[in-house]
N, CA, C, O and CB atoms as a CASP TS submission, in Angstrom:
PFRMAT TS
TARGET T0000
AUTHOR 0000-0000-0000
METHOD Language model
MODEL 1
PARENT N/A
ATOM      1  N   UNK     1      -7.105 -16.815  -1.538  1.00  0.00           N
ATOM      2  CA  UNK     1      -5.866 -16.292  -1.001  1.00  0.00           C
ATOM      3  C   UNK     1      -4.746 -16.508  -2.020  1.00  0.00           C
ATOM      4  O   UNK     1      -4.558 -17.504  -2.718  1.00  0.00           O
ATOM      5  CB  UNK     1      -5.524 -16.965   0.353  1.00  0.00           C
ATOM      6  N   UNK     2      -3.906 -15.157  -1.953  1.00  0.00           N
ATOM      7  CA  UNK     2      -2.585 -16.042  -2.828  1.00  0.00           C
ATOM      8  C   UNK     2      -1.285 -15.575  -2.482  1.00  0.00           C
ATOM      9  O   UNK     2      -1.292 -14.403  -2.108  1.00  0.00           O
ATOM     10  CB  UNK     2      -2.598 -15.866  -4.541  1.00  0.00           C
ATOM     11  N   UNK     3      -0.293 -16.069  -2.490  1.00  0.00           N
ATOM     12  CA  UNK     3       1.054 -15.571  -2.018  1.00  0.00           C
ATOM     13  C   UNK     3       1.660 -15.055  -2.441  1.00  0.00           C
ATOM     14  O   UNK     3       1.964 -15.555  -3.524  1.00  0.00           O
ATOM     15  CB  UNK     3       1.757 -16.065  -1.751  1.00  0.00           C
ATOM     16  N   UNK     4       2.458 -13.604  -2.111  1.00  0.00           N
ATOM     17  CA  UNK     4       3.378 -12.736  -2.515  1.00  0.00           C
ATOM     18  C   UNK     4       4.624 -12.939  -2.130  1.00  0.00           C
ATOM     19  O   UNK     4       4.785 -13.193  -0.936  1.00  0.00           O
ATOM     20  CB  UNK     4       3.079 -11.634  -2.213  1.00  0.00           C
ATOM     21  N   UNK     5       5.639 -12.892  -2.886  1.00  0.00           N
ATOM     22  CA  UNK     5       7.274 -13.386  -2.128  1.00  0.00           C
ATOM     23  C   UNK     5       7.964 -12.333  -2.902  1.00  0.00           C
ATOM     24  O   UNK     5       7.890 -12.019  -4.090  1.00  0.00           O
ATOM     25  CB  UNK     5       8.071 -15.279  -2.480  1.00  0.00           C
ATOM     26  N   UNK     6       8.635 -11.885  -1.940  1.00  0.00           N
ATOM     27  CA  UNK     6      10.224 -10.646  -2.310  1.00  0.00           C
ATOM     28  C   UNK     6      11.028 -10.639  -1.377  1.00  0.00           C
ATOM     29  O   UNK     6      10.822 -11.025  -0.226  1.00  0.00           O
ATOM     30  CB  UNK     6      10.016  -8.909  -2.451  1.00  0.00           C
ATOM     31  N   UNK     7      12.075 -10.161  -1.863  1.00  0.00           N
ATOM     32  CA  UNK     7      13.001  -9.859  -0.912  1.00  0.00           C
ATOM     33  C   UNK     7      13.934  -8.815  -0.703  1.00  0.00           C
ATOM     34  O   UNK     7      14.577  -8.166  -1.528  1.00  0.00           O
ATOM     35  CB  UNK     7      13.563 -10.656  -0.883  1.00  0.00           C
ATOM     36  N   UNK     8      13.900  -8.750   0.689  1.00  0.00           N
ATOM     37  CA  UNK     8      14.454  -7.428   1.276  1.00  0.00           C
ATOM     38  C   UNK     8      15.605  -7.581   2.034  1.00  0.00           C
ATOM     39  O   UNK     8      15.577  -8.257   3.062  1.00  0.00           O
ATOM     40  CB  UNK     8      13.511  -6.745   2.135  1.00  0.00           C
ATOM     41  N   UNK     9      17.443  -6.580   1.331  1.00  0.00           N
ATOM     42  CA  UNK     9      18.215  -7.144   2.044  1.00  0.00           C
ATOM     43  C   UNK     9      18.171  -8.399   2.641  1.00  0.00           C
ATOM     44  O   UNK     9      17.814  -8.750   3.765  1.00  0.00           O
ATOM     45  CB  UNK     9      18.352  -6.499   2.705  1.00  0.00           C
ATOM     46  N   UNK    10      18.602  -9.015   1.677  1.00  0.00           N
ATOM     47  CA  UNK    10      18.755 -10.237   1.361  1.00  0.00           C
ATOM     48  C   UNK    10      17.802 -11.280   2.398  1.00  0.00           C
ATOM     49  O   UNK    10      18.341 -12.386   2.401  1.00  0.00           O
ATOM     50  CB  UNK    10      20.288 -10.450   1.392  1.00  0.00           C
ATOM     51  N   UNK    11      17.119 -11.270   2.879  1.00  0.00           N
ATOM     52  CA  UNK    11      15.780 -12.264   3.473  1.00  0.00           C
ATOM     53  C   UNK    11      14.620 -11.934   2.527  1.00  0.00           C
ATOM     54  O   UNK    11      14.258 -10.926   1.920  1.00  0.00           O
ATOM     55  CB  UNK    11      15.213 -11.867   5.252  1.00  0.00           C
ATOM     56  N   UNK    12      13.988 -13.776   2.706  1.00  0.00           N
ATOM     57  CA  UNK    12      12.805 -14.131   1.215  1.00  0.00           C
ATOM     58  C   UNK    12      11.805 -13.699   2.144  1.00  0.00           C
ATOM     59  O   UNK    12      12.098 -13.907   3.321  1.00  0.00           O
ATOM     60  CB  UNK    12      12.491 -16.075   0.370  1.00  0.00           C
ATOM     61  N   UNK    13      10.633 -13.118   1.911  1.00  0.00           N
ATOM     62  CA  UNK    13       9.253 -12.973   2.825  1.00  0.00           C
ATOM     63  C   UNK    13       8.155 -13.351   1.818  1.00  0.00           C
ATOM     64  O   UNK    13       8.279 -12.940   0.664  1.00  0.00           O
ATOM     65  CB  UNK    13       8.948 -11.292   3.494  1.00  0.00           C
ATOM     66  N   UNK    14       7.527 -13.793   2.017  1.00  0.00           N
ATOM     67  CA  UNK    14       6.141 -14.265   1.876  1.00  0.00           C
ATOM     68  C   UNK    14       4.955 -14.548   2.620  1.00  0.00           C
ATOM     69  O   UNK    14       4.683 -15.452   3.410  1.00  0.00           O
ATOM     70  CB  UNK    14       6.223 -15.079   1.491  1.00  0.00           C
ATOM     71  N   UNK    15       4.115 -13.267   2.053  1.00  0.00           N
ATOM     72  CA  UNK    15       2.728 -13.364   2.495  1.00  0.00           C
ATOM     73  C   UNK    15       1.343 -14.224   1.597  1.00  0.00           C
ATOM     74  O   UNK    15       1.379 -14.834   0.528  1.00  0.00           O
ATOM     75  CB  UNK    15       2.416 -11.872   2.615  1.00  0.00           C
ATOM     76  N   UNK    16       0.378 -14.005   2.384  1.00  0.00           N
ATOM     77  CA  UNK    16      -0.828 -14.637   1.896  1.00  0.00           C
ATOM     78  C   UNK    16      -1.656 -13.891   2.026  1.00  0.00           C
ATOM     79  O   UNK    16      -1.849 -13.404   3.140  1.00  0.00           O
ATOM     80  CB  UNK    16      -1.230 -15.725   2.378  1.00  0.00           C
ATOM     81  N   UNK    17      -2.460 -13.527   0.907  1.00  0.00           N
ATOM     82  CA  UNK    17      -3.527 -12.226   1.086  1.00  0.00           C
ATOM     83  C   UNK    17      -4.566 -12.181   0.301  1.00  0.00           C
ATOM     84  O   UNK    17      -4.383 -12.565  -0.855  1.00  0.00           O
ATOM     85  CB  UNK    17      -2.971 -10.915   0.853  1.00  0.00           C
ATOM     86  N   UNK    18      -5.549 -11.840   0.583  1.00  0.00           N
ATOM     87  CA  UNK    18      -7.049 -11.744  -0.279  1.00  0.00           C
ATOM     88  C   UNK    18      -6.368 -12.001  -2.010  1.00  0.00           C
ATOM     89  O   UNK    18      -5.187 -11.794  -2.286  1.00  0.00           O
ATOM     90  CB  UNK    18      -8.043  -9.697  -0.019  1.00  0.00           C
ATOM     91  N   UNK    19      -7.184 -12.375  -2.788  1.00  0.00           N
ATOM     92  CA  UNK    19      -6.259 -12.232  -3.896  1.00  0.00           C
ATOM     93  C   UNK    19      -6.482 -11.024  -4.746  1.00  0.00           C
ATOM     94  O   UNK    19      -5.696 -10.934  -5.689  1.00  0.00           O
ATOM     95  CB  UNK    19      -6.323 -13.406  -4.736  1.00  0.00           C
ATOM     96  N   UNK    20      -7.518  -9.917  -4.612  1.00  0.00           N
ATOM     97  CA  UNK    20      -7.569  -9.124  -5.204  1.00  0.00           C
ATOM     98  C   UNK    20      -6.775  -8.247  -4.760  1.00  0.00           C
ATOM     99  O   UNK    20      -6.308  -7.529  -5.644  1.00  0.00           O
ATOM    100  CB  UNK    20      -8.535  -8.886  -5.388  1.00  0.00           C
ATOM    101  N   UNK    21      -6.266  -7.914  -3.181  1.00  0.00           N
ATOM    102  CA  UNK    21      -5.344  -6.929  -2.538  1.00  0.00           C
ATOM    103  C   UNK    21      -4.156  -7.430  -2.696  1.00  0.00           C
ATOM    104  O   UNK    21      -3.275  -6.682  -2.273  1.00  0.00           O
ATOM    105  CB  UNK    21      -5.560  -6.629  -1.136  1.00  0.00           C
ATOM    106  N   UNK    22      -3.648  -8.802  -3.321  1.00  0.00           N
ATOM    107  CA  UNK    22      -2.174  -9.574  -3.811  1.00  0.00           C
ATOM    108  C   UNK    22      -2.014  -9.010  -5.110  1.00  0.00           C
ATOM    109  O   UNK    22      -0.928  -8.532  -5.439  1.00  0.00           O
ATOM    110  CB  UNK    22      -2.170 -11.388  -3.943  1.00  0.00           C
ATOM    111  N   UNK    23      -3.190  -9.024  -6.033  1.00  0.00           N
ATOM    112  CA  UNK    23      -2.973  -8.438  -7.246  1.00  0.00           C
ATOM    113  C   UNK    23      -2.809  -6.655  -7.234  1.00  0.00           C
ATOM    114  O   UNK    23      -2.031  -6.157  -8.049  1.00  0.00           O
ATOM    115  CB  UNK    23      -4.202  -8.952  -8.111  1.00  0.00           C
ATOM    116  N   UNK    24      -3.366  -6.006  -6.542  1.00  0.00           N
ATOM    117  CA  UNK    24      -2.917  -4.909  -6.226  1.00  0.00           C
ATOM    118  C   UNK    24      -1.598  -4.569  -5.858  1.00  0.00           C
ATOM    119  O   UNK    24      -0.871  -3.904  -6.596  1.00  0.00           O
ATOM    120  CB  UNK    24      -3.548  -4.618  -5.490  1.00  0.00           C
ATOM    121  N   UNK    25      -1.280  -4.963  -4.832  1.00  0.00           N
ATOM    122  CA  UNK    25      -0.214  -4.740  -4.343  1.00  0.00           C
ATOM    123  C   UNK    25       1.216  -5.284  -5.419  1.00  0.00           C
ATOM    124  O   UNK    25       2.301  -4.708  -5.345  1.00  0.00           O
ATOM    125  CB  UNK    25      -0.397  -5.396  -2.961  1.00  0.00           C
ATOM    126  N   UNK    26       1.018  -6.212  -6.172  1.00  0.00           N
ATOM    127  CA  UNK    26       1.939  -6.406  -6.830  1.00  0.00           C
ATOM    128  C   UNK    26       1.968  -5.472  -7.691  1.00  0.00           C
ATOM    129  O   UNK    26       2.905  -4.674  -7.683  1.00  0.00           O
ATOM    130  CB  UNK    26       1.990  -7.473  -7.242  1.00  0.00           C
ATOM    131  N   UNK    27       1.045  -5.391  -8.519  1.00  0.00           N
ATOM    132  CA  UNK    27       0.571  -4.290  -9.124  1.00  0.00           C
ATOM    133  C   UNK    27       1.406  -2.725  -8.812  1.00  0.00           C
ATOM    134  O   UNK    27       2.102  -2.148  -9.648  1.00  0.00           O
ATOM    135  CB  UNK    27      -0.901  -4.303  -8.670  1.00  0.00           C
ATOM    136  N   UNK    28       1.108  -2.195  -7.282  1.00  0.00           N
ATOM    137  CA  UNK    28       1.677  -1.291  -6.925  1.00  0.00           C
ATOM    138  C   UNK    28       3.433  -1.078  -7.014  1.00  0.00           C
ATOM    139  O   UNK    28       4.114  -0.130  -7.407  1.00  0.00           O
ATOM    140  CB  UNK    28       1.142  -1.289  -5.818  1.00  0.00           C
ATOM    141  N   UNK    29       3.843  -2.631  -6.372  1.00  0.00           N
ATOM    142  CA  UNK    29       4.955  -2.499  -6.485  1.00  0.00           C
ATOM    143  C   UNK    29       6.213  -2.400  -7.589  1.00  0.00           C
ATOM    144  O   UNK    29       7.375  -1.993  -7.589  1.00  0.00           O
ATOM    145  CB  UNK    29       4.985  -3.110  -5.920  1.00  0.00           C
ATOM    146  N   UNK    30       5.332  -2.982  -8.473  1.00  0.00           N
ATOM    147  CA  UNK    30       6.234  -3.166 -10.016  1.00  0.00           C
ATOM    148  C   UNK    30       5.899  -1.840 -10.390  1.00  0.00           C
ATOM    149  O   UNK    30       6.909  -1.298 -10.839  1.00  0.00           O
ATOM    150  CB  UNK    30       5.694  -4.485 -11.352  1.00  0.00           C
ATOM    151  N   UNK    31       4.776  -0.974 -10.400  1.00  0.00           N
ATOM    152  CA  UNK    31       5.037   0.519 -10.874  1.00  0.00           C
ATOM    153  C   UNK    31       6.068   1.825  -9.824  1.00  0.00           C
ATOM    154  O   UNK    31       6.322   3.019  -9.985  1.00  0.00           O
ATOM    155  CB  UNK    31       3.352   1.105 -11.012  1.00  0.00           C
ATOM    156  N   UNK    32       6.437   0.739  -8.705  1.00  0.00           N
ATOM    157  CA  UNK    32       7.098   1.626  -7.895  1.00  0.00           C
ATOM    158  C   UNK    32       9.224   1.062  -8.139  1.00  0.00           C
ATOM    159  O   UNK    32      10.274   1.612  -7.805  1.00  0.00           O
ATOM    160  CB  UNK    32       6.184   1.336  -5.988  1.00  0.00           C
ATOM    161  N   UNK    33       9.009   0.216  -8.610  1.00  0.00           N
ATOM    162  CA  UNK    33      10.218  -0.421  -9.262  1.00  0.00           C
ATOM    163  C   UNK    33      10.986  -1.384  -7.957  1.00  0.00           C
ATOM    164  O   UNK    33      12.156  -1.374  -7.574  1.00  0.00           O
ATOM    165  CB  UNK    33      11.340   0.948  -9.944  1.00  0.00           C
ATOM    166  N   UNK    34       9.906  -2.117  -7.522  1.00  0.00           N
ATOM    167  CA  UNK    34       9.888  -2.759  -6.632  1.00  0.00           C
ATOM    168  C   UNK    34      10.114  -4.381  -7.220  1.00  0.00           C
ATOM    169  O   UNK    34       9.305  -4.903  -7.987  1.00  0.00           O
ATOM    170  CB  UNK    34       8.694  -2.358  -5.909  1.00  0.00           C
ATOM    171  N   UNK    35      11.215  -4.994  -6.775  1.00  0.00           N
ATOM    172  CA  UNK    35      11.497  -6.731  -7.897  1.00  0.00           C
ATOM    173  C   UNK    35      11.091  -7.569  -6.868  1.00  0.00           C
ATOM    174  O   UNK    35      10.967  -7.511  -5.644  1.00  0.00           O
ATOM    175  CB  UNK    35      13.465  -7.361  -8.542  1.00  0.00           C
ATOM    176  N   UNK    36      10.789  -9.026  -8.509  1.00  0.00           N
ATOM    177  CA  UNK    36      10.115  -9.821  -7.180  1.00  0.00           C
ATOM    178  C   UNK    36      11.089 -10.667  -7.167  1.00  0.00           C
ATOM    179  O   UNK    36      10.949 -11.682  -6.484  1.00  0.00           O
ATOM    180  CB  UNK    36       8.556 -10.574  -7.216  1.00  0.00           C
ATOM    181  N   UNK    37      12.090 -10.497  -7.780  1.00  0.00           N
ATOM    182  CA  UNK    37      13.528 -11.625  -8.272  1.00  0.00           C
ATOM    183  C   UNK    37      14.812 -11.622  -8.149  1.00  0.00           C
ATOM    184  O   UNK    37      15.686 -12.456  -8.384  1.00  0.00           O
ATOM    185  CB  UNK    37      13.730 -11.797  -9.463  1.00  0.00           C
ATOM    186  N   UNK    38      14.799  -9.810  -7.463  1.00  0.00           N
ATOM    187  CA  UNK    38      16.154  -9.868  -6.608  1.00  0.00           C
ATOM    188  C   UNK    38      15.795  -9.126  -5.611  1.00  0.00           C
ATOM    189  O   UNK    38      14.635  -8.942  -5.242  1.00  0.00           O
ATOM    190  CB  UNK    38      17.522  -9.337  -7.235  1.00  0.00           C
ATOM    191  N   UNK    39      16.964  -8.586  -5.047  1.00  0.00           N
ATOM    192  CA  UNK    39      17.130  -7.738  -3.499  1.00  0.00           C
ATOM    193  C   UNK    39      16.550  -6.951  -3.522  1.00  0.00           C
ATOM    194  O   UNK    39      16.497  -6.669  -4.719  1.00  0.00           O
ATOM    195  CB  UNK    39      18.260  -7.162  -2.970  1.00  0.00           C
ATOM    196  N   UNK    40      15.694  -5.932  -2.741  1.00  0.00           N
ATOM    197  CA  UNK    40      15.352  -4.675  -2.624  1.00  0.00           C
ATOM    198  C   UNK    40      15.675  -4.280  -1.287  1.00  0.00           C
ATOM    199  O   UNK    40      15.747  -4.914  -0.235  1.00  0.00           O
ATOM    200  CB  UNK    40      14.029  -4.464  -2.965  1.00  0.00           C
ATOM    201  N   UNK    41      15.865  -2.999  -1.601  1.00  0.00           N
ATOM    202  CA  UNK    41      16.425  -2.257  -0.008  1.00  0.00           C
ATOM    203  C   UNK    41      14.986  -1.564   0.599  1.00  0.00           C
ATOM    204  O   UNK    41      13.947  -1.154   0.082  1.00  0.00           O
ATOM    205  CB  UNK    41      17.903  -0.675  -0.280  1.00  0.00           C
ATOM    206  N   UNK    42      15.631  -1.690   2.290  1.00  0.00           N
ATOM    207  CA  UNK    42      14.762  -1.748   2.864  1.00  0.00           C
ATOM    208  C   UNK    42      14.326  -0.103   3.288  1.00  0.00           C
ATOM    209  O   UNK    42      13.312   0.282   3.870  1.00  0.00           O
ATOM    210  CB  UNK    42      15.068  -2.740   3.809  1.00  0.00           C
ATOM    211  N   UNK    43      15.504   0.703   2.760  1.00  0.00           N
ATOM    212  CA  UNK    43      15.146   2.451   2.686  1.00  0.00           C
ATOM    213  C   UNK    43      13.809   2.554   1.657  1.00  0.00           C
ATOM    214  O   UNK    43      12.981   3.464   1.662  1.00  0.00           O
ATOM    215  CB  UNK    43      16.708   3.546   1.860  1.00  0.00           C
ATOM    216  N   UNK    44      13.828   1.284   0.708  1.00  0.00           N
ATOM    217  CA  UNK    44      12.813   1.809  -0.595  1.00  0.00           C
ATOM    218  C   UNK    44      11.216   1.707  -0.594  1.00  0.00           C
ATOM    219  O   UNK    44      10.289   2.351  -1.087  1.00  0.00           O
ATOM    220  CB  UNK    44      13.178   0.948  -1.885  1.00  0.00           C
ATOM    221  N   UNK    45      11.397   0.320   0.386  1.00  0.00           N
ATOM    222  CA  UNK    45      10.235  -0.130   1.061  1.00  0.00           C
ATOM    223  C   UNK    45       9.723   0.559   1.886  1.00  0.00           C
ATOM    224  O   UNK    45       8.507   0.737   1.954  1.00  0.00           O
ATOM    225  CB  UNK    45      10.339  -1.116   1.601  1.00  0.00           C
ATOM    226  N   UNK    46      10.809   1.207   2.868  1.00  0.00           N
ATOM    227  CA  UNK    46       9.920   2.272   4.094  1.00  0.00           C
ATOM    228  C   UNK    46       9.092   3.386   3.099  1.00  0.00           C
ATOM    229  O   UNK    46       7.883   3.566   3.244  1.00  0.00           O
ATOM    230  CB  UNK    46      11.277   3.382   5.393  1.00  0.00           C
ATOM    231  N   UNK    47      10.010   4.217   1.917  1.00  0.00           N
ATOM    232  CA  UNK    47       9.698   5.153   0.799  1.00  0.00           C
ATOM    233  C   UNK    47       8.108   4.580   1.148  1.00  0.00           C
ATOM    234  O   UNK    47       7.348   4.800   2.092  1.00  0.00           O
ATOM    235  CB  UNK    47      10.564   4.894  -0.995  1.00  0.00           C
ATOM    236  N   UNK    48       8.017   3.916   0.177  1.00  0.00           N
ATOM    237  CA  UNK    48       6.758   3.382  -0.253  1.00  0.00           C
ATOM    238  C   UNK    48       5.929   2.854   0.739  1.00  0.00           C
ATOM    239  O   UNK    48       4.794   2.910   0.267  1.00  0.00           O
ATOM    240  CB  UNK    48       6.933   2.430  -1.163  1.00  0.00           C
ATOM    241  N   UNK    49       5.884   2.378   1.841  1.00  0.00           N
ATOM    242  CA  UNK    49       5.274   2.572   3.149  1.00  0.00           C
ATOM    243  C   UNK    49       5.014   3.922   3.610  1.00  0.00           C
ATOM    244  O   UNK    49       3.815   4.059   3.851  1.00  0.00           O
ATOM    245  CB  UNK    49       6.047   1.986   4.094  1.00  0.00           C
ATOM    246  N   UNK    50       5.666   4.925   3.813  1.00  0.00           N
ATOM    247  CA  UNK    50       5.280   6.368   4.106  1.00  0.00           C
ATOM    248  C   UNK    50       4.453   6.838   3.004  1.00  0.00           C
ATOM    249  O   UNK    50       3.406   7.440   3.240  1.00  0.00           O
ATOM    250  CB  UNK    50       6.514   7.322   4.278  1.00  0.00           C
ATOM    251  N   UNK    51       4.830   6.617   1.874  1.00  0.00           N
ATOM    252  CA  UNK    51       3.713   7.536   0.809  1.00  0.00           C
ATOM    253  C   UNK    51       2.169   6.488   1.029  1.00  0.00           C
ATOM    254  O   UNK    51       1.157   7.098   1.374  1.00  0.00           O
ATOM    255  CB  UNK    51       4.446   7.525  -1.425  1.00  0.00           C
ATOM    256  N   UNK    52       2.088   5.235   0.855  1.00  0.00           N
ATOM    257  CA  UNK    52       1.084   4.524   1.188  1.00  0.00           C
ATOM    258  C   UNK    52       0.314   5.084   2.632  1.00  0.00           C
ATOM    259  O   UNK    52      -0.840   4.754   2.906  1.00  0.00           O
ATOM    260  CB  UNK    52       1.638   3.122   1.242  1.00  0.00           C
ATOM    261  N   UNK    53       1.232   6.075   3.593  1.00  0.00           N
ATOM    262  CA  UNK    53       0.681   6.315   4.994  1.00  0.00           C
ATOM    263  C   UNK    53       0.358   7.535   4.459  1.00  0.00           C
ATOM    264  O   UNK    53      -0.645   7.944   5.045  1.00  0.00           O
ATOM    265  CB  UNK    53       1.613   6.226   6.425  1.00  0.00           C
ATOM    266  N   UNK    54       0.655   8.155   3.793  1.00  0.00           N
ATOM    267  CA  UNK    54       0.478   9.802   3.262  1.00  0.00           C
ATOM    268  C   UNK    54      -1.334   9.877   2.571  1.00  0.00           C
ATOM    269  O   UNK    54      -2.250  10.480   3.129  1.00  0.00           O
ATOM    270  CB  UNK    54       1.996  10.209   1.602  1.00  0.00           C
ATOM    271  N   UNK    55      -1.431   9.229   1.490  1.00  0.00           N
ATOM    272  CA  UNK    55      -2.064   8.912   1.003  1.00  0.00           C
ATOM    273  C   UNK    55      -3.444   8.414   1.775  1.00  0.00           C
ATOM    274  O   UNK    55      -4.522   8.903   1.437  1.00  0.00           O
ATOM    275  CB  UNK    55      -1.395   8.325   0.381  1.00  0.00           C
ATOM    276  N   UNK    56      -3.371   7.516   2.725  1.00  0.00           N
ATOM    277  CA  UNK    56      -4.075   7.149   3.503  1.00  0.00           C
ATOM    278  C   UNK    56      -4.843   8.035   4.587  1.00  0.00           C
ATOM    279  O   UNK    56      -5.876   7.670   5.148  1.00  0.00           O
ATOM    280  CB  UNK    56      -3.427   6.365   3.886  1.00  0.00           C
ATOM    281  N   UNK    57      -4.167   9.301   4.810  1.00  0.00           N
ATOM    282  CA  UNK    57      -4.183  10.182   5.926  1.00  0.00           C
ATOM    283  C   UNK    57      -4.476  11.162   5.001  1.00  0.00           C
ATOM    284  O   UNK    57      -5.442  11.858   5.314  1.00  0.00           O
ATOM    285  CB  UNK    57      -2.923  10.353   6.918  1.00  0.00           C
ATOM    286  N   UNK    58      -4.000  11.395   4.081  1.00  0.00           N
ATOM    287  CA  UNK    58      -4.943  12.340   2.701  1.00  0.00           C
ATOM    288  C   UNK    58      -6.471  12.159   2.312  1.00  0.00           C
ATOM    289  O   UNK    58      -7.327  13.003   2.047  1.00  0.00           O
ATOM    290  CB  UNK    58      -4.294  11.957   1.186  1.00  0.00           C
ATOM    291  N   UNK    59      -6.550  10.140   2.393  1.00  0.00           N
ATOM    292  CA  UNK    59      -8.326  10.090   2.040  1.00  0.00           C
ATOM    293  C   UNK    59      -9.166  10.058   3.749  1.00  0.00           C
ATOM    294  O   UNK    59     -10.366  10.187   3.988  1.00  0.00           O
ATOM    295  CB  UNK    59      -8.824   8.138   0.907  1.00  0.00           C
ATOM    296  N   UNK    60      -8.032   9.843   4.705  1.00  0.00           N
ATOM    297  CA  UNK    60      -9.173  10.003   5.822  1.00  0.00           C
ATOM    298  C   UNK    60      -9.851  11.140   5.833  1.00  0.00           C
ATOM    299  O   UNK    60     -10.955  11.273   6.361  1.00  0.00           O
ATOM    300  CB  UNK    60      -8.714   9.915   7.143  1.00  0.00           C
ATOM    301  N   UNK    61      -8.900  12.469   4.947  1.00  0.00           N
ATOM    302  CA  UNK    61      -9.078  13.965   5.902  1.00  0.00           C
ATOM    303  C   UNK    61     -10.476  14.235   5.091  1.00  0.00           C
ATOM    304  O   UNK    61     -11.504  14.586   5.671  1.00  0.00           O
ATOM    305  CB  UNK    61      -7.565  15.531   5.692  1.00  0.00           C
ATOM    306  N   UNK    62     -10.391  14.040   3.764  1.00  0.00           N
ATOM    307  CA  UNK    62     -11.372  13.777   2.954  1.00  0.00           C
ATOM    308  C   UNK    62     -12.700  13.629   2.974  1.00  0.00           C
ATOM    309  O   UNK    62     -13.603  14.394   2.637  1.00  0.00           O
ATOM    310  CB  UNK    62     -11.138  13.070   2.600  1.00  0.00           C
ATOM    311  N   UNK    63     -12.706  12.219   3.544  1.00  0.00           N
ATOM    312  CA  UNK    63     -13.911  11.602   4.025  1.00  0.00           C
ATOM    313  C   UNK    63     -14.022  12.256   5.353  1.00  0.00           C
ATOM    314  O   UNK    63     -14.973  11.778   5.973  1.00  0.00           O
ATOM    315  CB  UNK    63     -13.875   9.996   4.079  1.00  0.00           C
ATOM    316  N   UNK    64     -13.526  12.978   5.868  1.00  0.00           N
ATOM    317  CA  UNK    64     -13.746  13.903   7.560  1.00  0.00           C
ATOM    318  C   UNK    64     -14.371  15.111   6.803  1.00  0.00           C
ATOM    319  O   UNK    64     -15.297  15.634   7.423  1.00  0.00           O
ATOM    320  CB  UNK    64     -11.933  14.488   8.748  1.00  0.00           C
ATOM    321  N   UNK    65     -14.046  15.716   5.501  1.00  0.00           N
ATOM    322  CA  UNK    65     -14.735  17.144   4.933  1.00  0.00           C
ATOM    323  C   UNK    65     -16.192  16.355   4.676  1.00  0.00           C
ATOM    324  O   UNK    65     -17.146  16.751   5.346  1.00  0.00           O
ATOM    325  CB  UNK    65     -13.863  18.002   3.220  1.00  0.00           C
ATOM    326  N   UNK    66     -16.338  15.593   4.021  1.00  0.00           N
ATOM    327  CA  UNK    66     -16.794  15.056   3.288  1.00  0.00           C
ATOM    328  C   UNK    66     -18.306  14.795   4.063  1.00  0.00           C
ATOM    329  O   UNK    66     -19.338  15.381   3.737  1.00  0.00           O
ATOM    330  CB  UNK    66     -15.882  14.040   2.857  1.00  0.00           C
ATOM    331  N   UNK    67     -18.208  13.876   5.062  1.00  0.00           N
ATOM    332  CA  UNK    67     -18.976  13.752   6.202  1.00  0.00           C
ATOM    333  C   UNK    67     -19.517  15.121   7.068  1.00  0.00           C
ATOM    334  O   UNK    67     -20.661  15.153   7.523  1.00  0.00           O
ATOM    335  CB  UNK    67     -18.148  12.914   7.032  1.00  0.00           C
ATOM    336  N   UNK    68     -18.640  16.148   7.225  1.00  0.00           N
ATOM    337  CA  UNK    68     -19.042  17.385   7.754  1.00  0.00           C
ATOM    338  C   UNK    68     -19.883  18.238   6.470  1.00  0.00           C
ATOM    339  O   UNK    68     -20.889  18.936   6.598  1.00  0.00           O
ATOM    340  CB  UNK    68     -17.627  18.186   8.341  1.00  0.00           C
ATOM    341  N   UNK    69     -19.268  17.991   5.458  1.00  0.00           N
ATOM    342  CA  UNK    69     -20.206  18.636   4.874  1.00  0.00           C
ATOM    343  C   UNK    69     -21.944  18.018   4.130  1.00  0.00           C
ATOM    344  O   UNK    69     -22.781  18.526   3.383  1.00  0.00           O
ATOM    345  CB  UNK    69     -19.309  19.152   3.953  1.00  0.00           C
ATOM    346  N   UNK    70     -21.817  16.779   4.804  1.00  0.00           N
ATOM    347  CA  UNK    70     -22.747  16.389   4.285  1.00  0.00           C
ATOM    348  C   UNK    70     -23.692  16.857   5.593  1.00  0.00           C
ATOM    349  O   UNK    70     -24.643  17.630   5.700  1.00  0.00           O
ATOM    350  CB  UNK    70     -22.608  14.920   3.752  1.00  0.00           C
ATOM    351  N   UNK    71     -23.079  16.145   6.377  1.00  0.00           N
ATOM    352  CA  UNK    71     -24.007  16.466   7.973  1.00  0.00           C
ATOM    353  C   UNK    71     -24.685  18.090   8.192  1.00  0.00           C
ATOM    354  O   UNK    71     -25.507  18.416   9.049  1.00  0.00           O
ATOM    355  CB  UNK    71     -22.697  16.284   9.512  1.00  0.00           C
ATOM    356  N   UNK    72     -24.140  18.857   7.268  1.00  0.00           N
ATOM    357  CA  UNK    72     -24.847  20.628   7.613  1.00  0.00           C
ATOM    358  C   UNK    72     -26.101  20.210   6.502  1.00  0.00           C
ATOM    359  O   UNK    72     -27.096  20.922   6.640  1.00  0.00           O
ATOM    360  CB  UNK    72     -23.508  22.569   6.945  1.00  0.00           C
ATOM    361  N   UNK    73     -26.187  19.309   5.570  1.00  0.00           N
ATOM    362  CA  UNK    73     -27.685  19.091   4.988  1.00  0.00           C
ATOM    363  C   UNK    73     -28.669  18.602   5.547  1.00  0.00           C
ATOM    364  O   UNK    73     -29.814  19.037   5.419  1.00  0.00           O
ATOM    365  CB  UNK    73     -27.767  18.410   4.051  1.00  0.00           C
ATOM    366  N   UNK    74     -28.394  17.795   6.122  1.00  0.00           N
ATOM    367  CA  UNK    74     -29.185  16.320   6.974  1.00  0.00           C
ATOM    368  C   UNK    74     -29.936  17.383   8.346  1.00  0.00           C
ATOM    369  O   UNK    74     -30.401  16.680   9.244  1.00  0.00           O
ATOM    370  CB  UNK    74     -27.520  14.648   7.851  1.00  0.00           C
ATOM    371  N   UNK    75     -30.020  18.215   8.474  1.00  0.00           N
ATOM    372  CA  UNK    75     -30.321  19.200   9.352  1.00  0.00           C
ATOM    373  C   UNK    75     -31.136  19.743   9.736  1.00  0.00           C
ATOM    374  O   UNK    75     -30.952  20.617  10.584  1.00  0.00           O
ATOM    375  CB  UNK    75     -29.994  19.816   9.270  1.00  0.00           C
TER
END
């Protein structure tokens, strides 16, 4: 496990998370211009929460073709 800390309008948060999905996510956030050492607003975070939901609902639809088209072989 390892801990992530930022802050949003002005409150510190810190989580604890697998450490390969901590290194990701930090990862994500520094290419999204996300700091771990001052304020970030909380309009920027939702940003990046909706595209993370976009994205997510992009690979479900995917894996829904994906599965249908496999299932017309299996037949």
């Amino acid at each position: 496990m390892k801990k992530v800390a930022f802050s949003i309008e002005g409150k510190r948060l810190e989580v604890e998370l697998e450490e390969g999905f901590a290194n990701y996510l930090q990862d994500d956030l520094i290419r999204n211009s996300i700091s771990f050492n001052q304020d970030n607003r909380a309009s920027e975070l939702l940003r990046l929460y909706l595209k993370a939901l976009k994205q997510n609902y992009d690979n479900q639809k995917q894996i829904e073709e994906l599965l249908s088209h496999i299932s017309t072989f299996s037949v």
